[in-house]
C-alpha positions, -999 to +999 in steps of 0.1 A: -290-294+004-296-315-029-278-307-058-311-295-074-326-276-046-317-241-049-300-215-020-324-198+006-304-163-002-280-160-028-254-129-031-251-123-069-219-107-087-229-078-061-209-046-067-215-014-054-202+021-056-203+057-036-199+089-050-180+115-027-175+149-025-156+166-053-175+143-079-152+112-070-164+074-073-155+053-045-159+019-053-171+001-022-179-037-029-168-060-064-183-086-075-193-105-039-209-137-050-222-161-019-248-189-014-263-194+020-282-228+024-312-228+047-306-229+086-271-221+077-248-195+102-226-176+081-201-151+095-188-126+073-151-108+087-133-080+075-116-046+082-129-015+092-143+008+061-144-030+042-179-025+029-195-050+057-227-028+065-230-019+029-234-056+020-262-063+051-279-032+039-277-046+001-292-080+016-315-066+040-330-042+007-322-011+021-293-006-004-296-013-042-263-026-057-253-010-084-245-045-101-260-078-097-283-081-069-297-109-041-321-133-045-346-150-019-359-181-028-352-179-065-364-143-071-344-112-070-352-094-037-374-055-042-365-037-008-366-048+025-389-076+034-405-092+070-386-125+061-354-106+067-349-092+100-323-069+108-303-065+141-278-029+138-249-020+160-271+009+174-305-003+190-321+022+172-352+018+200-380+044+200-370+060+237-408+070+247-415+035+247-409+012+271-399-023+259-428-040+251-443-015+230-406-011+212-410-048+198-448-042+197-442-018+166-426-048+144-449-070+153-484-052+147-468-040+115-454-071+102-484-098+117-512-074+116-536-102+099-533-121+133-558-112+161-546-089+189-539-119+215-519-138+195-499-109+189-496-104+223-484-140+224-455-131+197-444-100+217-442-120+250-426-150+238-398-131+226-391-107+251-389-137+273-362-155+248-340-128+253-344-124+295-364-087+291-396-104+313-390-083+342-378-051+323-407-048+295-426-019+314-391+003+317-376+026+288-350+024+270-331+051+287-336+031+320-319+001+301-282-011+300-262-012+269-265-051+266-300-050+271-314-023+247-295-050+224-317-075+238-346-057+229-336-052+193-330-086+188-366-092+203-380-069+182-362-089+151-370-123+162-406-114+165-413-104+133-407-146+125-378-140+097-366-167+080-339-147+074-317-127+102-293-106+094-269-090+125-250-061+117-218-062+142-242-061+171-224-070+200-189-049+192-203-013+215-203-039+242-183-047+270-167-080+271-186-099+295-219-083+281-206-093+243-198-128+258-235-135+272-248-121+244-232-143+219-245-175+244-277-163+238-274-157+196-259-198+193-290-208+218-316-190+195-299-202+165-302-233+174-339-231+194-353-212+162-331-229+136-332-192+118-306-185+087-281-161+099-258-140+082-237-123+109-207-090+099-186-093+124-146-079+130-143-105+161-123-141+148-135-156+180-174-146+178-175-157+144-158-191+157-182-199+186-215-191+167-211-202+128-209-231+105-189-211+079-164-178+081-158-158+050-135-125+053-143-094+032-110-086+018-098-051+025-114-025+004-118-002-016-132-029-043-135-057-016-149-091-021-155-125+000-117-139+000-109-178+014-136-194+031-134-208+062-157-238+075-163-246+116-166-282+122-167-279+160-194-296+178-225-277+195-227-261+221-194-248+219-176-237+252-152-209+245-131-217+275-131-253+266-124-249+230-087-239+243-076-276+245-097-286+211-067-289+184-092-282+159-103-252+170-064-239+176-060-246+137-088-228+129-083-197+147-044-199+140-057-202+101-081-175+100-058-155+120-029-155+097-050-151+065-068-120+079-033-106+089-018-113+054-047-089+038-043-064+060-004-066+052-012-064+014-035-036+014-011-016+041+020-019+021+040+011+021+076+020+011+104+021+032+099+044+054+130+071+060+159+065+090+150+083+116+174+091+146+164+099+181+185+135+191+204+130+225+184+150+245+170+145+281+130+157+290+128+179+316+116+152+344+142+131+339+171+158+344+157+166+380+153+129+389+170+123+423+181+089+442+173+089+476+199+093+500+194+057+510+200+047+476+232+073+471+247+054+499+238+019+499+259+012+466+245-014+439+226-034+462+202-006+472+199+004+437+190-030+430+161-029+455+151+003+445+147-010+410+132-035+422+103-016+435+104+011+408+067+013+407+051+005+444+013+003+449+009+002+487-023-006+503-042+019+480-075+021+486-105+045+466-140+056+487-163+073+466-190+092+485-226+076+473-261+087+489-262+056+505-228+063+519-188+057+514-185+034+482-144+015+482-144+007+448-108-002+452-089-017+490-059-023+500-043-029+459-006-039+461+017-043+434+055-041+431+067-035+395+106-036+384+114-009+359+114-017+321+081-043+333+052-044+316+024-054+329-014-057+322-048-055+344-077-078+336-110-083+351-146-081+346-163-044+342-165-025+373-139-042+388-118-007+395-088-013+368-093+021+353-095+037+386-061+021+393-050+035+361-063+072+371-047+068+406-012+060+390-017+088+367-021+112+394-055+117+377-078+107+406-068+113+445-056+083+463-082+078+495-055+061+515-026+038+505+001+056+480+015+053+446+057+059+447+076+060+410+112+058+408+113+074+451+087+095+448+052+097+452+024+103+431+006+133+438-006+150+408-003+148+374+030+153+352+047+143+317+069+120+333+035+097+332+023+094+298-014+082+294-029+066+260-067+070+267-099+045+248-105+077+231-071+094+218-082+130+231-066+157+201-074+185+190-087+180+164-080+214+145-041+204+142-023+178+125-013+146+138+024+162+144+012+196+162-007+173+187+026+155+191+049+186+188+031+203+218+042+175+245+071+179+228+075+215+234+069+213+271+094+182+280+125+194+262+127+230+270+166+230+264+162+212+234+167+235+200+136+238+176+152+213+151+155+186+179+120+192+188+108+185+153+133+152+148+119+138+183+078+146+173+089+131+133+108+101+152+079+089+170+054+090+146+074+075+122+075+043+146+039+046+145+037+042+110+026+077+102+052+095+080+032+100+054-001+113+070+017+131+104+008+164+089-027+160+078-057+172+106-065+154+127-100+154+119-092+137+089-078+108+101-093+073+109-098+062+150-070+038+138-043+065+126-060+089+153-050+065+179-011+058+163-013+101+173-022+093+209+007+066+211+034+086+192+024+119+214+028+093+249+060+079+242+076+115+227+074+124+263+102+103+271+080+091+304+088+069+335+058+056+333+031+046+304-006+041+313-029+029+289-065+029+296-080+000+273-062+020+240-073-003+215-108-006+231-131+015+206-115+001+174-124-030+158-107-067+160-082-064+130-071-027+134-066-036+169-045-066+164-020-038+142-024-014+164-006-039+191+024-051+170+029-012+168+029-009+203+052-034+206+076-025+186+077+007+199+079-010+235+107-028+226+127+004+211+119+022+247+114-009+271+094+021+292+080+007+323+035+000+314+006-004+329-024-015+304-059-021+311-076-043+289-107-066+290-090-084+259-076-118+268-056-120+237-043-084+244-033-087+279-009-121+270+005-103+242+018-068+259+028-084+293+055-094+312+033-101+343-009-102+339-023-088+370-063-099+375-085-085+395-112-099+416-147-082+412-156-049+433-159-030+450-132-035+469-116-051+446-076-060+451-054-081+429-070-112+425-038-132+410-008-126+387+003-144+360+041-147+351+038-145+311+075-163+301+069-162+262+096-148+243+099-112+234+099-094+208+061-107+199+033-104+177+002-118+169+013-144+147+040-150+164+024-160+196-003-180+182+029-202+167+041-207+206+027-243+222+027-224+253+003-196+243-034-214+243-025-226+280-024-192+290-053-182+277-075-210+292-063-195+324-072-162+320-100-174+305-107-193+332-105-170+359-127-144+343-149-172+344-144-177+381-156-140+393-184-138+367-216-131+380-202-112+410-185-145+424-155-145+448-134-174+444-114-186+470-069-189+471-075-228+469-096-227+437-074-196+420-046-220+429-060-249+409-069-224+375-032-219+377-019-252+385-041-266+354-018-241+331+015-253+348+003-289+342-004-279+305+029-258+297+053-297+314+030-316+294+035-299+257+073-293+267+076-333+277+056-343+244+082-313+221+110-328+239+098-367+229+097-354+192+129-346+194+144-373+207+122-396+184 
């Protein structure tokens, strides 16, 4: 752009306030001031409850800031407008109508001046840009998640914006979904050559699809902080883009900076010494050796921990009308106590049923489950399980959900010793000064601290976490995992942890354990993670080692996508290729010394 031509949307000295029960202001955004050239993809990070939405709803004229305003083209926008199209979290699809009548409705509002066939054109050429050909006579409800999406960004591409603006629409997705999905949004952005302004809490989706990232610092009065520009090359390749320096930089960069807000706003005194009362839970006090163990001396001891967790040849049928379904056969894993491990792999692929079966949750078809000698039956508090969804009651506080678990493992313990273990735990959780507010009251983020205090006051043998980070977004997440660890690392209690987060499932584990696709699935490969403990985030991204890991896992997600089965010699290569990576960077560290 010239220095005389002027912006294609402009975000002027925008603030913007709420008022909330009790007669309360809540001041939302302050003074947000952005220029977006045309053609230009601008991503726009920043923490839940930031004010993201409230700024796409300001630009898309469906929200009237209180101060300043935007402007289109050199005149202040009036409301919304067909050059700005708008694609929302929630698909917000009529659900009587099938799909080409959904995108039909923005089209014969918005181009009713053209005749009918050329309308009919429109509709057809989008739905085809987004892969709904074959689905346009079906309704939503007969639609998947990641393509009632589709049809909403149909439905906005239609209309012929010059404008689109995408209001976190890919973060209800799963991952392999969210990843085709944001393929498709840098193809179209490129095919249409649209002006994008994207809200997004995910470092690496604003990476792969802009030309410029700008975080929204935390709020309450939040504003665009340091900007960010992405000079990688199109098409960008997000497996590839593990061995671009630049891109490493970037993401280490944006990484940091995002973390450093979220430290500022979360500052909090020091919170009080806490001490853990010497008392045992109730499972632990009846644990038994078995008399192989009792008289085999250290070096059956050693085996046994050695096998502390045993998956044996577990299998799970599911009865289906058209007959017995194995979603999972023949799983084997040994785990040695104190391990943590993670389970990766593509949606579908049985890891949460894995999770239900260890948990005692689900009924193992054949195969068994044995912890610490014996086998897993039923369910019990010496396995602890941290759900997507916390599960309290939400008519207690944070500590009465913790104190109940509480209540029923330490039955010898005294009431005060009770209330010092429940305090202890949520203290490590960061929740000291909001443990005794309802539950209802809290955020999904603090709710979620509740769930991981209440799992590890049960003292357990065994912690199963079922994708426990998976409903919140990027940056609460990332906390929400150095909490974890730290808590981990007080305990060192023996985990399990499903995740479809690549970043997640390096961090937490000693060992990642991928899984090919089902059914039947089984353990596709394991990956030894030898990166230092304790970690965190910011610690890890630091680590030469850490981006070779990823382009493995990253990698062999990409082997079993689309239902593919991979073969031992070509696994074998995906983790060769790391090994080659990890000698490499150590050869080239050690040459730096020396020099």
């Amino acid at each position: 752009m010239s220095h005389t031509e002027i912006p294609l949307l402009e975000i002027s000295a925008v603030s913007k306030s709420y008022s909330i029960p009790g007669g309360e202001i809540l001041p939302v955004l302050e003074n947000v001031n952005l220029k977006i050239d045309r053609g230009e993809f601008i991503a726009i990070v920043g923490f839940s409850g930031s004010g993201k939405t409230t700024l796409i709803s300001i630009l898309a004229g469906l929200t009237d800031a209180d101060v300043g305003g935007v402007i289109y083209k050199g005149k202040q926008i009036e409301g919304p407008g067909a050059e700005r199209g708008v694609v929302f979290q929630s698909y917000s699809l009529m659900p009587w109508l099938p799909v080409r009548d959904n995108v039909a409705l923005a089209v014969n509002k918005v181009h009713r001046k053209l005749k009918r066939a050329a309308r009919r054109d429109i509709i057809s050429k989008y739905i085809d840009m987004v892969g709904l050909s074959h689905a346009e006579d079906r309704l939503p409800s007969e639609l998947s998640g990641g393509m009632r999406q589709r049809v909403s960004v149909a439905r906005a591409l239609a209309m012929q914006p010059e404008v689109l603006l995408l209001d976190e629409p890919l973060s209800a997705l799963d991952a392999l979904t969210r990843a085709n999905l944001q393929d498709e949004f840098a193809e179209i952005s490129q095919r249409e050559k649209k002006t994008i302004v994207l809200v997004t809490n995910d470092v690496d989706e604003a990476i792969l699809l802009a030309d410029r990232i700008i975080p929204l610092t935390p709020g309450p009065r939040a504003t665009l902080g340091r900007e960010f520009k992405v000079n990688l090359p199109r098409p960008r390749d997000r497996t590839a883009m593990n061995n671009d320096q630049e891109f490493i930089t970037l993401r280490n960069d944006i990484t940091r900076y995002l973390t450093s807000l979220g430290n500022t706003a979360t500052q909090q005194s020091e919170m009080p010494d806490r001490v853990l009362p010497n008392v045992v839970p109730l499972h632990k006090s009846k644990t038994r050796l078995p008399e192989v163990v009792a008289s085999g001396g250290d070096a059956a001891t050693a085996a046994l921990q050695k096998r502390y967790l045993d998956f044996s040849q577990v299998t799970k049928v599911y009865p289906t009308p058209a007959g017995p379904l194995e979603v999972v056969k023949d799983f084997d894993l040994k785990m040695e106590k104190g391990e943590f491990i993670t389970l990766i792999g593509h949606s579908g692929c049985g890891k949460s049923t894995v999770l239900s079966m260890a948990a005692g949750l689900n009924p193992i078809s054949s195969g068994g489950i044995v912890l610490d000698g014996s086998h897993v039956e039923q369910a019990s508090p010496e396995r602890a399980v941290v759900f997507q969804s916390p599960c309290l009651m939400p008519w207690v506080s944070g500590y009465d959900n913790v104190k109940i678990g509480v209540d029923r493992v330490y039955p010898k313990a005294s009431r005060a010793e009770r209330k010092e273990i429940a305090e202890y735990y949520l203290s490590l959780v960061g929740l000291d000064d909001s443990m005794h507010r309802l539950t209802a009251d809290l955020s999904n983020g603090m709710k979620q601290r509740v769930g991981i205090a209440r799992a590890f006051a049960l003292s357990p043998k065994l912690l199963l976490l079922d994708e426990p980070f998976g409903m919140l977004d990027s940056l609460t997440r990332w906390e929400l995992q150095d909490v974890l660890m730290e808590v981990w690392t007080k305990t060192k209690v023996t985990a399990v942890c499903v995740t479809h987060d690549v970043d997640e499932a390096i961090l937490l584990a000693d060992k990642v354990v991928m899984m090919s696709n089902g059914p039947q699935a089984r353990v596709g490969n394991i990956m030894q993670v030898d990166l230092p403990r304790p970690r965190s985030r910011t610690s890890l991204l630091a680590h030469p080692d850490y981006y070779a890991y990823r382009e493995e896992l990253l990698e062999f997600l990409n082997a079993y996508e689309g239902g593919a089965n991979p073969d031992a010699e070509q696994l074998k290569a995906i983790e060769n290729k790391r090994q080659q990576r990890i000698a490499r960077q150590s050869k080239m560290f050690a040459q730096e010394i020396v020099a």
